[in-house]
N, C-alpha and C positions, 0 to 999 in steps of 0.2 A: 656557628651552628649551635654550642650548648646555650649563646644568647638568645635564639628564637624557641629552643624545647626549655630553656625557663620561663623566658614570655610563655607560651603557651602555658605551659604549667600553672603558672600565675591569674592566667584570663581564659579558664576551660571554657566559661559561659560563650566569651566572644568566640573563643576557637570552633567551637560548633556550633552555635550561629552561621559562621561562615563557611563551614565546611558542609552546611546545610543547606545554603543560599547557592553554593558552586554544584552541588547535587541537581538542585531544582535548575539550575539555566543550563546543566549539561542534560537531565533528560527532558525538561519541556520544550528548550532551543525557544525560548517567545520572538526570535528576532530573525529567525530562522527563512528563508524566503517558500513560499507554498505553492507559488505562480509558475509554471514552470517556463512559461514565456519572459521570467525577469534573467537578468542576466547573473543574480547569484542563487538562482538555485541549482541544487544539486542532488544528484538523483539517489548516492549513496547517502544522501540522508531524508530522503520518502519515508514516511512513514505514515500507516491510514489514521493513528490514533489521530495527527494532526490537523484531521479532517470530520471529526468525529461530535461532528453539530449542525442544527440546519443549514448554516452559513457554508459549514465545510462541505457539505452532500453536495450544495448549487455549485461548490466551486469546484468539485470533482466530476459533475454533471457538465459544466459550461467550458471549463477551463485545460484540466486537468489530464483527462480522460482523452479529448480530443489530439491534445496536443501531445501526449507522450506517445498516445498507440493510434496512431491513423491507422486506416485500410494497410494490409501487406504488411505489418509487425511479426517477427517473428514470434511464436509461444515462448522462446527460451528467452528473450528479453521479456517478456511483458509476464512470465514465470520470477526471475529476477525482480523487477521492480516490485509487481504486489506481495510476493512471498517471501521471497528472501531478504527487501530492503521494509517491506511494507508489512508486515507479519499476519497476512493474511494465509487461511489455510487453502489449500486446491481440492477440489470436489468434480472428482472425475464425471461428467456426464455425456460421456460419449456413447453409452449404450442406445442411449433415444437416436443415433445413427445420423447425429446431426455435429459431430466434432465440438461439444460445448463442454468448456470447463467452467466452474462456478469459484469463483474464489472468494472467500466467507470470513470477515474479519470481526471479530467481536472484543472490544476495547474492555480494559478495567473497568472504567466508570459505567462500565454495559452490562456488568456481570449480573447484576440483581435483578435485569429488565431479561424482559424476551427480545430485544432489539440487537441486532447484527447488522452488517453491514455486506450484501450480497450483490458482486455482479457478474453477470453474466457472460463469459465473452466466443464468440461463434469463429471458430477458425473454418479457415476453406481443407483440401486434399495437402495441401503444402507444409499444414499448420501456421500458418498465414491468417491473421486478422481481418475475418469476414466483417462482423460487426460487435459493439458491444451494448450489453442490454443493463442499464440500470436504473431501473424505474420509467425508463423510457429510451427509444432510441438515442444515446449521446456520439457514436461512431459509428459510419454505414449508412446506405442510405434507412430516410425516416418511414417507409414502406416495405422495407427489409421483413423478411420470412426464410424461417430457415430451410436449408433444402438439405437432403439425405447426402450426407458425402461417405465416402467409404472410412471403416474405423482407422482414426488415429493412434495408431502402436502407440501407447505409454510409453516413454522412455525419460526411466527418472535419469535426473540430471545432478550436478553437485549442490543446484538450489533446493530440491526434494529433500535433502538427504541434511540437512540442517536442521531441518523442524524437529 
């Protein structure tokens, strides 16, 4: 052990270099799988920044979206995924009496811009995934219109309570 805190002592330069280089691949993950259809992805490591390009929009519109939250998801998972894994925030819009949460994620590299990352998602009476809306119908049918369901009791959960 006092052989490697003298090396280090000796080569500061390389020691953070490297301690720089393990920084960047532990928060950007470049090898990370994003597909959720492959067989290493994984969900506790979702996150929106990694989508957070036109490439990533299509692939959260085609891919993504479809595949994690079909019709009948529960709100407390797909609560989970975008918010607590995905660090998006929740934007209660269940007053318009149509059970819609919008969950709203705006990346570092976004902060300078007016650009966010908004989608819409339509639960039924169950809180059950009606349809979801980003930029275009991507879950639900593509003729979907919301219809008045009775209010969805807010009831914060352990992922609410993290932000």
């Amino acid at each position: 052990m006092d052989k490697l805190i003298s090396c280090i002592k000796q080569h500061k330069a390389v020691a953070i270099i490297i301690v720089v280089a393990l920084g960047y691949l532990w928060y950007a993950m470049p090898f990370k799988a994003t597909d959720p259809s492959s067989p290493f992805f994984s969900e506790s490591l979702f996150r929106m920044r990694d989508y957070a390009s036109n490439e990533g929009i299509h692939e959260l519109q085609t891919k993504v979206f479809p595949k994690l939250f079909p019709v009948g998801t529960p709100k407390s998972y797909v609560d989970k995924i975008l918010s607590h894994y995905g660090g998006a925030d929740i934007v209660d819009d269940t007053n318009d009496a149509f059970g819609a949460y919008t969950y709203v994620y705006k990346s570092l590299g976004m902060m300078l811009t007016p650009d966010s990352i908004f989608v819409t998602v339509y639960y039924d009476k169950n809180a059950r995934v009606e349809a979801i809306w980003f930029g275009k119908m991507v879950v639900g049918p593509t003729n979907y219109k919301p219809v008045p369901v009775p209010h969805i009791p807010h009831q914060p959960n352990a992922y609410h309570s993290l932000k």
